[in-house]
Each structure stands twice: as C-alpha cells, then as structure tokens.
VEXGUZA-567905 format. One line per field, with one value per residue (C-alpha): residue in three letters; chain; z, x, y; residue number from 1. Coordinates in Angstrom, 3 decimals. Layout:
residu: [Ala_...];
chaine: [A_...];
zz: [Z_...];
xx: [X_...];
yy: [Y_...];
num: [NUM_...];
//
This chain:
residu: [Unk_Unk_Unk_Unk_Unk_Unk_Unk_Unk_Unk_Unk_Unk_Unk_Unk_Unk_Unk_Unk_Unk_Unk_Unk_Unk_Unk_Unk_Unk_Unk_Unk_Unk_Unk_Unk_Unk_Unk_Unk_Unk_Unk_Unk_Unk_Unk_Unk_Unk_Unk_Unk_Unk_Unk_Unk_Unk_Unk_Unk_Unk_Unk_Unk_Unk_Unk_Unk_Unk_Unk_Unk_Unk_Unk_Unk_Unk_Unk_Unk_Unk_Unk_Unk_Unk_Unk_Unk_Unk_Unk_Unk_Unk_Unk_Unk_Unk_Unk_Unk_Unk_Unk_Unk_Unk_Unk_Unk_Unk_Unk_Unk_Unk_Unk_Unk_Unk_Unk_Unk_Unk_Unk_Unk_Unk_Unk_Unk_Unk_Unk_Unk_Unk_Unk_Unk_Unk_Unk_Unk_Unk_Unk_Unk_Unk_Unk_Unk_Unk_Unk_Unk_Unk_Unk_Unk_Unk_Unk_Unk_Unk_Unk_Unk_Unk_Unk_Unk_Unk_Unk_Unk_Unk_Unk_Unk_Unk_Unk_Unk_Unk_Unk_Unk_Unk_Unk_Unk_Unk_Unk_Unk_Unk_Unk_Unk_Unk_Unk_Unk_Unk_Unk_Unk_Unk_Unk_Unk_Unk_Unk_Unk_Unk_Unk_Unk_Unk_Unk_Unk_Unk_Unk_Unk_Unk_Unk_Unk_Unk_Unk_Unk_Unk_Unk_Unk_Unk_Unk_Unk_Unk_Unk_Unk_Unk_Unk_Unk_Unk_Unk_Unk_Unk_Unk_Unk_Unk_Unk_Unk_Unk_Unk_Unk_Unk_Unk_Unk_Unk_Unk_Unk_Unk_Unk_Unk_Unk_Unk_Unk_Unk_Unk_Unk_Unk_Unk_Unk_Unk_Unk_Unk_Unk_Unk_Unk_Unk_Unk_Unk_Unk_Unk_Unk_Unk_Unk_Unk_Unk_Unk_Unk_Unk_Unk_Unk_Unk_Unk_Unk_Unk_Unk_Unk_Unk_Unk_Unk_Unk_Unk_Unk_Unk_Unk_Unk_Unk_Unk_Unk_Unk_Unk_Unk_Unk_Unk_Unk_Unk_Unk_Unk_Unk_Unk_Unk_Unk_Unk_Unk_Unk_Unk_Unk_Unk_Unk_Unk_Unk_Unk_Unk_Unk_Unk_Unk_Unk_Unk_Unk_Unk_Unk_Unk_Unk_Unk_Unk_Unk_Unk_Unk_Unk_Unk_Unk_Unk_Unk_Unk_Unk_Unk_Unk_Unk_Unk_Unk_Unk_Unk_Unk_Unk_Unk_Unk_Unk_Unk_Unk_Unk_Unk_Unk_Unk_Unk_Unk_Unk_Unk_Unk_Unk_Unk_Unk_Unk_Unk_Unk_Unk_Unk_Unk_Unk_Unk_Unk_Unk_Unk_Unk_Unk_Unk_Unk_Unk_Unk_Unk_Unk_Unk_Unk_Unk_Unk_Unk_Unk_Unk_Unk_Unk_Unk_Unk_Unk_Unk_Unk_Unk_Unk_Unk_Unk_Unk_Unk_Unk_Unk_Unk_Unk_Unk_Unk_Unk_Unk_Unk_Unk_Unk_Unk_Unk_Unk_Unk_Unk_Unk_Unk_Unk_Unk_Unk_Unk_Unk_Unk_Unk_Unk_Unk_Unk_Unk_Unk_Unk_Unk_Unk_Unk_Unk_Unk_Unk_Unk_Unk_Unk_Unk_Unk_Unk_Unk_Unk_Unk_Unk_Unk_Unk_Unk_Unk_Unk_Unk_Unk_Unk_Unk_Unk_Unk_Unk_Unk_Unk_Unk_Unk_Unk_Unk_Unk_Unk_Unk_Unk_Unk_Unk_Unk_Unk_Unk_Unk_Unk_Unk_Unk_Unk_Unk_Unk_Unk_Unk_Unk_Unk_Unk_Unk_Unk_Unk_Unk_Unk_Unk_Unk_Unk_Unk_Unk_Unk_Unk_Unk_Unk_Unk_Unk_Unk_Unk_Unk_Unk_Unk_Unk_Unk_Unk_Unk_Unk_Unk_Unk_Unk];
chaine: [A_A_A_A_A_A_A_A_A_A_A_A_A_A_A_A_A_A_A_A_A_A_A_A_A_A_A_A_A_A_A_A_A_A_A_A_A_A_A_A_A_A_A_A_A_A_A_A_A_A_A_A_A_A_A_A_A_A_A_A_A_A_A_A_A_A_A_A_A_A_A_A_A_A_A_A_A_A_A_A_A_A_A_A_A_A_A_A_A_A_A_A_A_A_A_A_A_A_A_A_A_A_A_A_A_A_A_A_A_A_A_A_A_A_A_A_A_A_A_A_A_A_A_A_A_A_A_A_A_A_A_A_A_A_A_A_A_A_A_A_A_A_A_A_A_A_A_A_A_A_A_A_A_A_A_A_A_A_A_A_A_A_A_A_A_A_A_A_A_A_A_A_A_A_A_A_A_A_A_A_A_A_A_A_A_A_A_A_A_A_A_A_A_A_A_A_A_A_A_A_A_A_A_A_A_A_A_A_A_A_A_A_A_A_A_A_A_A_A_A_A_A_A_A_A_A_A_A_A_A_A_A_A_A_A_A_A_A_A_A_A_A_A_A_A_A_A_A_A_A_A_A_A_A_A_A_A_A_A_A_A_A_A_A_A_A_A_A_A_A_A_A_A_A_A_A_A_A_A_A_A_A_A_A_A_A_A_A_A_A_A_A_A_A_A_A_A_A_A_A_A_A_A_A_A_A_A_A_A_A_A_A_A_A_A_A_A_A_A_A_A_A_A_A_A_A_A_A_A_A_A_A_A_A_A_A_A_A_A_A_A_A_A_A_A_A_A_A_A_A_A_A_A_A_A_A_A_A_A_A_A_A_A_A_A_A_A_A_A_A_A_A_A_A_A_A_A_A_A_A_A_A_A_A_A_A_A_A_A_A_A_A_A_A_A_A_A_A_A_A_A_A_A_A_A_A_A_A_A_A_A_A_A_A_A_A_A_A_A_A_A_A_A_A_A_A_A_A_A_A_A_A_A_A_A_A_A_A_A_A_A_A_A_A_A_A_A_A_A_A_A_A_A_A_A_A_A_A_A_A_A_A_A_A_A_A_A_A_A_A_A_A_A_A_A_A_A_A_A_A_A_A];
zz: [-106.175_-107.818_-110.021_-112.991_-112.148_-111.778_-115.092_-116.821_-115.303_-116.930_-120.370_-119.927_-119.226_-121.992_-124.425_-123.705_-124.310_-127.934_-129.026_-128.777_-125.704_-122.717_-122.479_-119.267_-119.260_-119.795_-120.767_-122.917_-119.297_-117.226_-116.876_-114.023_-111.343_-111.495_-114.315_-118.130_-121.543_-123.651_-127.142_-130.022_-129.192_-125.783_-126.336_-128.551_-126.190_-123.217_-125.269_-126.527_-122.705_-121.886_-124.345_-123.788_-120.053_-121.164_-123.625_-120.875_-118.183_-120.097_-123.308_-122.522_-119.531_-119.086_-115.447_-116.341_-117.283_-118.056_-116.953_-117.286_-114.758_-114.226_-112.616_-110.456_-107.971_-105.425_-102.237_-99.895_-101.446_-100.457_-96.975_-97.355_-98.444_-95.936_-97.855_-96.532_-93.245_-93.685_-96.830_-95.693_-95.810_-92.739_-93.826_-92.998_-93.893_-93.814_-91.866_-94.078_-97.795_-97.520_-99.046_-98.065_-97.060_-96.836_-93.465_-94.838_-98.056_-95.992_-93.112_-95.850_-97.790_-94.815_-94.421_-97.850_-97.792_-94.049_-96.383_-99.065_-96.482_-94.884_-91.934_-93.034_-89.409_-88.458_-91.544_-90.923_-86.780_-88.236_-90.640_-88.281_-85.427_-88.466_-89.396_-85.717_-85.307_-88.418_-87.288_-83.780_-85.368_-83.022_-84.964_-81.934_-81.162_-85.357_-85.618_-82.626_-84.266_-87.091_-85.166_-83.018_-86.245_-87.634_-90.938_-93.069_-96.047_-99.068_-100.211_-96.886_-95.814_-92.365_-90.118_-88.877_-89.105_-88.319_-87.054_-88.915_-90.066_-91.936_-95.507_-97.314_-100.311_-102.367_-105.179_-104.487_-106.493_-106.911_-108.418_-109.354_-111.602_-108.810_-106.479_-103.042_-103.718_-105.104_-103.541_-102.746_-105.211_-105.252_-108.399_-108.067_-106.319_-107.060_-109.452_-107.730_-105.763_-109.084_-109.684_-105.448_-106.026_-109.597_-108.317_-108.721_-111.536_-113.355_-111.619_-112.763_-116.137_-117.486_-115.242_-113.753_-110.716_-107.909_-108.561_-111.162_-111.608_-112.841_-114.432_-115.453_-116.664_-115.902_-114.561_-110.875_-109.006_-105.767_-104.537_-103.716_-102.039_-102.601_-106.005_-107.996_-110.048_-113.094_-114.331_-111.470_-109.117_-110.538_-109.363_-112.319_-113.125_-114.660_-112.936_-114.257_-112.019_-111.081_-108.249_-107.961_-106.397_-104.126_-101.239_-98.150_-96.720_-100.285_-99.975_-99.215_-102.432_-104.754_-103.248_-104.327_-107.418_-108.388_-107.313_-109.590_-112.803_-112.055_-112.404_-115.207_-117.210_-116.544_-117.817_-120.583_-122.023_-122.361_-119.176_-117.016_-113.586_-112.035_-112.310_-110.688_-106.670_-104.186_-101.213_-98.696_-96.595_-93.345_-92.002_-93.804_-94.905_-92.392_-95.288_-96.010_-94.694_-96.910_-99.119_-101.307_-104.199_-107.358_-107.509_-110.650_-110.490_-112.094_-112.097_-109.278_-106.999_-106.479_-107.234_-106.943_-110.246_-108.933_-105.816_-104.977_-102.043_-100.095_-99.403_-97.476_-97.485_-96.206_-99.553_-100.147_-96.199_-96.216_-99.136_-97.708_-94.593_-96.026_-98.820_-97.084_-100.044_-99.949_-101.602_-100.817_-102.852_-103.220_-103.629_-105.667_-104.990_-101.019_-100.642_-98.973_-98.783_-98.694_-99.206_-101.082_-100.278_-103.126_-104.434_-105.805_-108.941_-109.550_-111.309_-112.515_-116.383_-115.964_-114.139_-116.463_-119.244_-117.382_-116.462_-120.730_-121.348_-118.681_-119.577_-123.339_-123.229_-124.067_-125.964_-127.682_-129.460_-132.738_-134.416_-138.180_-140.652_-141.019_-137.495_-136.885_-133.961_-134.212_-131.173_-131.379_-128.610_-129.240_-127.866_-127.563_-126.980_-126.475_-130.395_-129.077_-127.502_-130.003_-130.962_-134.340_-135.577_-139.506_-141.036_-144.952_-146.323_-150.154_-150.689_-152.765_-153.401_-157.376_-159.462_-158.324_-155.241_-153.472_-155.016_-154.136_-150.426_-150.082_-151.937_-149.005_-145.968_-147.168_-146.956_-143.722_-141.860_-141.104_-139.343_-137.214_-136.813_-139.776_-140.842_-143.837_-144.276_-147.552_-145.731_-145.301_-145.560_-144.696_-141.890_-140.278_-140.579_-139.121_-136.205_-135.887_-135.921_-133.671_-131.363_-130.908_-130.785_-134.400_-134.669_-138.149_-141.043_-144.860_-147.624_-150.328_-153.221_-157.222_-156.718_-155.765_-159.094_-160.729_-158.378_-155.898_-152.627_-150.060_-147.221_-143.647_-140.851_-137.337_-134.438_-132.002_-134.003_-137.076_-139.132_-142.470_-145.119_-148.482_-148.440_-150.765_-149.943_-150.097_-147.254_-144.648_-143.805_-142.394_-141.228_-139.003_-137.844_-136.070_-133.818_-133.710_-133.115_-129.123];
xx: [-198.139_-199.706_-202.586_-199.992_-197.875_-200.649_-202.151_-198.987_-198.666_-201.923_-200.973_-198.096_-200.021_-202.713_-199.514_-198.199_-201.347_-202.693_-199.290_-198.590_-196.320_-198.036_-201.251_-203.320_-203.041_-206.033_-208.057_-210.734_-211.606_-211.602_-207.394_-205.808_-204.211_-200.635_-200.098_-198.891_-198.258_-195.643_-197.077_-194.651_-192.910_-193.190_-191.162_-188.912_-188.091_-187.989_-185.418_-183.309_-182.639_-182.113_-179.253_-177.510_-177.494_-176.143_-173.241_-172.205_-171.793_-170.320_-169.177_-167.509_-165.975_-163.603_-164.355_-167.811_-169.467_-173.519_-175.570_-179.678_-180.419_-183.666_-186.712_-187.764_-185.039_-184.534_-187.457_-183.831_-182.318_-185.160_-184.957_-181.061_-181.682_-184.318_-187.164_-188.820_-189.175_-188.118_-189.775_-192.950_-194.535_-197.154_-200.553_-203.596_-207.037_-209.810_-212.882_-215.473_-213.530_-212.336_-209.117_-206.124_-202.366_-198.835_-198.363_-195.171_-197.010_-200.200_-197.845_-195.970_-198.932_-199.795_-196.661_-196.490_-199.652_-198.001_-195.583_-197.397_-199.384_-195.888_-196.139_-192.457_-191.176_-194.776_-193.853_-190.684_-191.164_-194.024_-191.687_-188.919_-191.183_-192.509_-188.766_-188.008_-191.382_-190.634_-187.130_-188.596_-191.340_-192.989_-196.614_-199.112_-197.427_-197.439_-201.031_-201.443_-199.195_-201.654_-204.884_-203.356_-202.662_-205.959_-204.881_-207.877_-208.147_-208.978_-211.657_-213.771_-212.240_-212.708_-209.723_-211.407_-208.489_-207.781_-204.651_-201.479_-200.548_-197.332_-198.008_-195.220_-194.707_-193.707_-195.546_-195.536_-196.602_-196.208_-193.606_-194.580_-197.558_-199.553_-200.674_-200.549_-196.852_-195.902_-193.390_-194.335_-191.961_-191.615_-191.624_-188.056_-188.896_-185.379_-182.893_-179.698_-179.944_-179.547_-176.191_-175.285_-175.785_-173.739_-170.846_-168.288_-169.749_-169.236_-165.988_-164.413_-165.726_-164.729_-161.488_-162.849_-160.274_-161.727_-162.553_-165.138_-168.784_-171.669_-174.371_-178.596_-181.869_-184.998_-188.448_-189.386_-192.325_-193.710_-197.106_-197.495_-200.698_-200.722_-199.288_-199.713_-198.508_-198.608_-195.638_-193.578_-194.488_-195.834_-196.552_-194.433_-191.240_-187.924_-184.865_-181.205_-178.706_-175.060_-172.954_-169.541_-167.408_-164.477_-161.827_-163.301_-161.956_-162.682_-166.113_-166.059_-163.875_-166.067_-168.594_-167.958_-166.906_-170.274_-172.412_-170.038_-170.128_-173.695_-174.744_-172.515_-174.241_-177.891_-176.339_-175.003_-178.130_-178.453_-180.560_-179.791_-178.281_-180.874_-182.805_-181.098_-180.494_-178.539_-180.546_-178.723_-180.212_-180.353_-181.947_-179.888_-181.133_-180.028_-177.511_-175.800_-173.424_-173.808_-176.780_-177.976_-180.968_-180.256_-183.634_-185.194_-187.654_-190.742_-193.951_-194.665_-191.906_-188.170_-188.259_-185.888_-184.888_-181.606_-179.904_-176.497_-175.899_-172.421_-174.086_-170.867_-170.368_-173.866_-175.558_-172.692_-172.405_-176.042_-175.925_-172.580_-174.573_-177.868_-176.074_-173.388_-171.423_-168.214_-168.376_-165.002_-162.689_-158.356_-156.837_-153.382_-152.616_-152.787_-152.400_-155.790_-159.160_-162.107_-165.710_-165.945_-168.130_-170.556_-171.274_-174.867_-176.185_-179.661_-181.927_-185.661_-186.071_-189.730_-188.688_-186.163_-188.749_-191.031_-188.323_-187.449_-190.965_-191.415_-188.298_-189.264_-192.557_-193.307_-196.188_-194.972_-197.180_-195.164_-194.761_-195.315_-193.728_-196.993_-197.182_-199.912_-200.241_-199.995_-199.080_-197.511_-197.046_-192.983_-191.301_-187.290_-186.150_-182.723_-181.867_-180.239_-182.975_-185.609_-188.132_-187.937_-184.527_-185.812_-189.096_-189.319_-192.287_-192.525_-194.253_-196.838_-197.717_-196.942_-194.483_-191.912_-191.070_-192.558_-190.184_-187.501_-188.220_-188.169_-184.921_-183.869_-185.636_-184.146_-180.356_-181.451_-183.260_-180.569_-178.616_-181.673_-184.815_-187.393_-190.558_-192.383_-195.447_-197.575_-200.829_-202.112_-200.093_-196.402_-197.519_-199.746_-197.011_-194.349_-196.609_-197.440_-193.809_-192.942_-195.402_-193.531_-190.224_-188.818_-185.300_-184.995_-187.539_-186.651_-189.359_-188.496_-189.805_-189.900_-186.663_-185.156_-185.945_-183.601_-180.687_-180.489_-181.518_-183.912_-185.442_-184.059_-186.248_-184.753_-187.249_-186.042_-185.603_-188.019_-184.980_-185.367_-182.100_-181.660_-178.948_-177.873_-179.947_-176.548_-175.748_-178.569_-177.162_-173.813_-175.320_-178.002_-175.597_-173.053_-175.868_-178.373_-176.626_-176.250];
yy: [16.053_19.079_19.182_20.298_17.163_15.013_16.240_15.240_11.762_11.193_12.590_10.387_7.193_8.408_8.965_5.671_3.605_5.659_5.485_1.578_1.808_0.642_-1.457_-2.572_-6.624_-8.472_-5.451_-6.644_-8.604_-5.426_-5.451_-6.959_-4.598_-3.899_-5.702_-4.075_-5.538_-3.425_-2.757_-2.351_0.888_-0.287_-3.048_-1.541_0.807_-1.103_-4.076_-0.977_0.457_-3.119_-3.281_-0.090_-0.811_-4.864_-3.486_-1.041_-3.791_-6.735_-5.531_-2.498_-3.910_-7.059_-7.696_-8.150_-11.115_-12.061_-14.658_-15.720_-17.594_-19.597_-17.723_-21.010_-21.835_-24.262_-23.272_-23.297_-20.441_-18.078_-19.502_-18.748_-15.288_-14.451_-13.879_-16.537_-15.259_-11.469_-10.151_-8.982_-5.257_-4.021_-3.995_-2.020_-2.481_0.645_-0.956_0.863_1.129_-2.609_-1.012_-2.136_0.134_-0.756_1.192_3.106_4.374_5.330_7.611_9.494_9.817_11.669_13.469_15.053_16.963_18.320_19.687_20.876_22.652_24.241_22.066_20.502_19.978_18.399_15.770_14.984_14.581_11.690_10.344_9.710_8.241_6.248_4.570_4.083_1.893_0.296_-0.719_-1.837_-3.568_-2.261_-2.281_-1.575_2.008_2.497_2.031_4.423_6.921_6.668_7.130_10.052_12.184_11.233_9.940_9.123_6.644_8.351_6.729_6.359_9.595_7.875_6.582_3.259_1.255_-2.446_-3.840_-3.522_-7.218_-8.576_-10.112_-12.415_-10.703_-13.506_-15.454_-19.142_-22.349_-25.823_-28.027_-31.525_-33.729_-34.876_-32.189_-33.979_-34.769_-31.341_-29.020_-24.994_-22.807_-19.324_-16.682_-15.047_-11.209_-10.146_-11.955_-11.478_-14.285_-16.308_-14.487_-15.754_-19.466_-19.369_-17.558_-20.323_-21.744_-18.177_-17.718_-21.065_-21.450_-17.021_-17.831_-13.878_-13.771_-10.334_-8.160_-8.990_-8.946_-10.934_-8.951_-10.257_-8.803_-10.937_-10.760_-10.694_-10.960_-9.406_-9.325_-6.128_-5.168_-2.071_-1.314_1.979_5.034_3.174_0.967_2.295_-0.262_-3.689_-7.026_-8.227_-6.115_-6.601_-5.927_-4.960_-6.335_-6.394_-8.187_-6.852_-9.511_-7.740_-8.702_-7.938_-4.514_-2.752_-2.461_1.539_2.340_-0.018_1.440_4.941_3.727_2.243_5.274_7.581_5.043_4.110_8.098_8.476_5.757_8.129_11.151_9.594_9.331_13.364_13.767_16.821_16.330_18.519_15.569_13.241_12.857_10.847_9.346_7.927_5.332_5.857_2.141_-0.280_-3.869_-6.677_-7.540_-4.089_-2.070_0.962_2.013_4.425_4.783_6.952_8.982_10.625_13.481_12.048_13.662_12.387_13.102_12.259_8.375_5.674_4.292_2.391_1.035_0.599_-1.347_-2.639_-6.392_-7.712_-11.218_-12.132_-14.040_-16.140_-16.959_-17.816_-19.951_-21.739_-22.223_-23.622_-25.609_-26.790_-26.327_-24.059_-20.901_-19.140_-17.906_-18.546_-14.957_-15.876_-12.154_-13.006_-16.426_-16.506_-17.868_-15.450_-15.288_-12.517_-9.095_-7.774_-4.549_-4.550_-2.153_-2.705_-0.486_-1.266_-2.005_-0.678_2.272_3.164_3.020_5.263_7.965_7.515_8.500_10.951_13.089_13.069_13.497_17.656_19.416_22.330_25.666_26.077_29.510_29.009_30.987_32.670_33.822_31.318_28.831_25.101_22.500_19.024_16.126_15.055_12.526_13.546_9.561_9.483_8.594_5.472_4.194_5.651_2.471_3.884_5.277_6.493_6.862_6.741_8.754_8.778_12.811_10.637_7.362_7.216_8.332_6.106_7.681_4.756_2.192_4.536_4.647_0.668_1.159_2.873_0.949_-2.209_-0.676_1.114_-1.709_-4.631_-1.727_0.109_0.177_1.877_2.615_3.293_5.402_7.050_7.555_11.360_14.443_14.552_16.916_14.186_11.943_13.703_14.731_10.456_10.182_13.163_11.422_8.059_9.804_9.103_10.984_11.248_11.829_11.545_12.368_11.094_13.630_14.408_16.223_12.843_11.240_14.129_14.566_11.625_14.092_14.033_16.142_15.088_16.237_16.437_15.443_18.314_21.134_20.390_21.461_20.378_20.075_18.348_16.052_13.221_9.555_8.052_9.984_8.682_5.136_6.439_9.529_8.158_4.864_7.077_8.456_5.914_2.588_1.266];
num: [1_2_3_4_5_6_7_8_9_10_11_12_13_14_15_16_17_18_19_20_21_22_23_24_25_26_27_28_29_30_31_32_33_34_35_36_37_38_39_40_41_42_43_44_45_46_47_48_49_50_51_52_53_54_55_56_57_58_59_60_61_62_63_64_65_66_67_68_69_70_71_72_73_74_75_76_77_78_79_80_81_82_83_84_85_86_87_88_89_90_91_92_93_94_95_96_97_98_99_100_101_102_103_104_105_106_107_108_109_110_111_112_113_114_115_116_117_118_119_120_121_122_123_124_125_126_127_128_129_130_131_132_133_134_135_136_137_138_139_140_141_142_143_144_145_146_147_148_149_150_151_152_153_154_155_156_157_158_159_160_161_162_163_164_165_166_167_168_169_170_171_172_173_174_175_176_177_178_179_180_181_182_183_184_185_186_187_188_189_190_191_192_193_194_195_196_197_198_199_200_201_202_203_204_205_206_207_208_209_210_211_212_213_214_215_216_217_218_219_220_221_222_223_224_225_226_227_228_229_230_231_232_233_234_235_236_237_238_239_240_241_242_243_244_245_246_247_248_249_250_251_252_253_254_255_256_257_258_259_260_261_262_263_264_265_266_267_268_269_270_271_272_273_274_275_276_277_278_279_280_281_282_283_284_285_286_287_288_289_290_291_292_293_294_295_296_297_298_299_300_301_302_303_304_305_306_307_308_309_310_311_312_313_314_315_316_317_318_319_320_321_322_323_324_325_326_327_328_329_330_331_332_333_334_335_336_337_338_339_340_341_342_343_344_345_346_347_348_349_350_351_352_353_354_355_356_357_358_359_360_361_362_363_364_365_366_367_368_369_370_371_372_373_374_375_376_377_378_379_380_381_382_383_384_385_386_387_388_389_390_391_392_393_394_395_396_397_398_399_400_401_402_403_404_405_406_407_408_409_410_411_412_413_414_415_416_417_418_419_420_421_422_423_424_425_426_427_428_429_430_431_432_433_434_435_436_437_438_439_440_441_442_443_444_445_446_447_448_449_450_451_452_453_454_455_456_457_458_459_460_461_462_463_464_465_466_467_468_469_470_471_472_473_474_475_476_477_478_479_480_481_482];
//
C-alpha cells in the first residue's frame, strides 16, 4: 500500500469516527481489539445497505424466502460442518515482539513489498510454494520457506520465529446454570449453517419447490488472531447470506448465474466497474466445487467483499449424517429423491459498509465565484443508502421560518430519514451535512413566507434551485426510498 493510500485509509477511519459512524468498542477503557460500535450514521448506514441487499433477495424475487435463525446452535452441527475440527488458521509467534501472525497474512505481507519493489516473479514463485504448503499442511517446510527468505516481523524487525501452530478459530461457551454440568457452545462464525439445518422446515412451511433460496443477515464470530485494517476484518462481523437450493447437475449454470446477478446488485448502487474484480479460486474449500470472491479496490488493495461458492450437496449430507434425520428432497418434476446442491452468496455487512464509505469519501478545492479557494470533505452515499436523506435548515432562527421547517420535517420524516438544523451559518451547515453524506439540502428562507419556495441544494454538484416546498416530498421519495 502506498503512503497516498495509506493516508486515505486513515482519513477514512478519522472521517468515520468525528462524524458519528464508527467508534472503537469499549474506548473510554482503552478499546478492545477488533471490535467496533456503529454510531448513528453508522448504523444508519449500515441498517440501510442491509435493507437494499434484503428487498433485492426476498422481495423482489419469488424463489426467495428469509429466515433469522438463532446465533447458539446445537455443539453437533459445527462438528457436522467441520468447524470443529477444520476451522483453524496457522499461527506464528515473533520470539522477541511476542506478536503473533496468521502464516498466510505474514508470507504475502512479504510478497507485496517483492512487488512493489518490481520483484513480481520473486512474489508470486513465494506465493505459490506458500498455497501448495498450505494445501499439504505441510507446516515444517512453511516455516522454512519463511526463514530462507528472511521475512522479518515488523515490529522486532527480527525473523526469530517459533513454530507455526493451528488455532480453532471459534468462540466457545457454556450452556447450562451450574457450571460442572454445563455443555461447551460455540458463537456462530458463519450463519449459513443456520439456513442448512432449517431447510425442510423453510421448504415445507413457503411450499418453495427447487430451485429456491433461503436468504439471512446476522452476527458471526471468529477469533481471529490476527485481525486488522479496521472494520474489514473483525472478531465480530455481520454476514449477508444466501443458499440457493438446486437439482444436482445445475450447479455450473446457477453458478454463473449468481456471479452475474451478484455483480449486478454492486453496480447498481452507481459504483464504477473499474472497481470491481473477479478472483477465481484456485484451492477450493473441502465443500466446493467451484469458487470465486467479488473483490473491491479499497485503499488498501483489491479486497474481497463477497463470495460465491458451488457448495454441492456436502452441508445437507453432513447434517443427514450427524442427525440422522433425512434431509432429501421429492422432485415432482422427476419423480425423484435428491439432496439438493447449494449455491452460496455471501457478502460481509461490515465490508460493504467500509467499501460505502471508502468510495464516497472525497475532499474537494472549490472554485468560488470570486476566484477564491475553499475545500470541503463530501460524502457521495449512494442516496439510497444515505443515513440522512433531507436536512431542513430554517436561514434564521425567527421570523417564522423555523415553524415552517418542522412543517416540513414532519411531512418528510414518516417517509425518509431527516434532519433539522438552525445552528451557525448555512455554509457550516451544509459543509456538516456534506460531511455525513446528506443528498438533499432545503433552506427554508424569508422568500418562503411570500411565495411557498425554497432553496434545494444538491450534495454532488452544490447546485442550488428554488422550487416550490410542496414539491420536496415527491421529489426526494422517487430517489431516496430503498
């Protein structure tokens, strides 16, 4: 990452905290790490990208049906799903900084500053030895591969490694009043699996007959030892997911379909295709047969923000096995039973937020009409998912005006979102407003007392016009409204 990238990550995360977005949990006790609270354009924000990606699952589509299941589950279905004995990252622990690697992270740490000093075949030699280890498990030759190039930590600057070492990366806790008697539980670290073990309760009660899907939001957990880059990797995250229930044999075609719709749904928010990537993986999960991530060029890098994955039938033959319960399904169309193969969509809720705030987020030099200078820090939300849709700024705060501008937040607000200001000039309050990524101004002035208008002020351009106040409620619900 370059120092101009890196300096606006920070702005970003500096942004995000002034302006009421993003907090560090726990901070008047230091914080805890990995961990954020979502302040109220935070939340606003994050709640209206939830909803735009809910509506476009299971309300514009009739194969598509919601659930919310439960965050504590049963400690067999994470045995079922492999978790238990598969979810685990390699670990590496510094000697002299204490600090602690996932081996991965560490190695391509390594591997980008090969590129960035031209070395590209050098990187990509390391990062392909790196996968193969991986895959072999082979961790003995990994941590050689690691001593041989000489890769330092960057904090001891030293490459005094210990052994590389598997950690579990789920949470786990007890179920149960006394504590001898109590059973270990684990905090979700994915919520599909509560979509798996409801499939025939879903399927039977919205009579859905495949192909159909079952789609969730929720929270998950993961103990990740080495988290970082701000909200983009946290120990708790919420997820957006989809299971796409299909005859077996149509996996490709679903497949393709879901990578085209799932892309379509990202540009639809305005965002241009140069910033968006395919990555195809090339080691597959146990479970898949076909993978790929969607990938968004943050500041720091090409990212993945969602996955689409071809799971076969392998969760609902687990949880057949472990349950001993039957979870197949009667094709009327084929006269067959089936358990059914899955086409997964799941993108990160948190990651989503943060590629929101990282494509809006510009500082702009203005031009006055003067020819003098002046700079603002804007915000160009998508208007849809804008925290705040209209602010209402009486010029003054007599006259009237004020009464007039609650006259208008109270027909505005049961429809979308508003806010109401008189404090300082109406420059300082467009620039507050600019700053959290209001679309849509409206002073309300001495000229609206005579002839019923008011001064709309567009976010991106700064345009200003004069338009009727009767106008505003229609105007602003046909672009504003999920």
């Amino acid at each position: 990452m370059s120092s101009t990238q890196d300096n606006r990550f920070q702005a970003i995360i500096a942004h995000a905290k002034e302006y009421g977005f993003v907090f560090p949990s726990s901070e008047i006790y230091d914080g805890l790490s990995a961990v954020y609270d979502y302040g109220p354009y935070g939340s606003e924000l994050k709640k209206n990208i939830r909803d735009y990606w809910w509506k476009s699952m299971t309300q514009l589509r009739e194969n598509i049906v919601g659930i919310d299941a439960a965050i504590f589950m049963h400690p067999t279905t994470w045995k079922a799903s492999g978790h238990v004995d598969n979810f685990n990252d390699p670990m590496i622990d510094n000697k002299d900084s204490k600090k602690r690697y996932r081996v991965d992270h560490l190695i391509e740490g390594f591997a980008d500053k090969l590129k960035a000093e031209g070395n590209d075949k050098e990187a990509n030699d390391l990062l392909a030895e790196m996968e193969s280890l991986l895959e072999k498990e082979d961790y003995a030759s990994l941590k050689k591969l690691i001593d041989d190039h000489k890769i330092v930590c960057s904090i001891s600057e030293t490459c005094n490694w210990t052994d590389i070492r598997q950690f579990n990366l789920m949470f786990s806790t007890q179920i149960g009043s006394v504590a001898g008697e109590a059973e270990t539980i684990y905090l979700r670290p994915e919520t599909a699996q509560g979509i798996f073990v409801n499939f025939l309760n879903v399927q039977k009660t919205s009579r859905m007959k495949i192909p159909f899907g079952i789609a969730q939001t929720g929270k998950a957990f993961r103990n990740e030892i080495v988290a970082r880059q701000f909200i983009f990797r946290m120990r708790e995250f919420e997820q957006m997911e989809m299971q796409f229930f299909i005859r077996p044999g149509t996996q490709k075609e679903w497949y393709e379909y879901w990578k085209e719709e799932r892309m379509k749904w990202h540009l639809s928010l305005g965002i241009s295709q140069e910033k968006y990537q395919f990555h195809n993986h090339t080691k597959l999960a146990h479970y898949a047969d076909a993978a790929l991530d969607i990938e968004y060029e943050f500041p720091i890098g090409f990212k993945e923000v969602e996955g689409i994955h071809s799971r076969t039938d392998y969760d609902l033959t687990q949880h057949q096995k472990y349950s001993n319960k039957k979870l197949t399904y009667f094709d009327t169309e084929i006269n067959q039973h089936y358990i059914p193969y899955v086409i997964e969509t799941s993108i990160g809720l948190d990651r989503m937020f943060l590629l929101i705030l990282s494509h809006s987020y510009n500082e702009e030099t203005i031009t006055k009409e003067d020819g003098t200078k002046d700079s603002r820090i804007v915000l160009n939300i998508p208007e849809k998912l804008a925290p705040v849709k209209l602010a209402v700024l009486p010029l003054i705060k007599k006259d009237g005006l004020p009464e007039i501008a609650r006259i208008l937040i109270n027909e505005c607000k049961p429809h979308f979102k508003c806010f109401y200001e008189e404090k300082d000039t109406i420059g300082k309050r467009y620039r507050r407003q600019d700053a959290i990524g209001t679309p849509y101004c409206v002073t309300i002035d001495h000229q609206t007392k005579e002839n019923n208008t008011v001064t709309i002020r567009y976010r991106d351009t700064m345009k200003q016009e004069r338009i009727s106040i009767s106008e505003i409620n229609n105007k602003l619900k046909a672009s504003v409204i999920l």
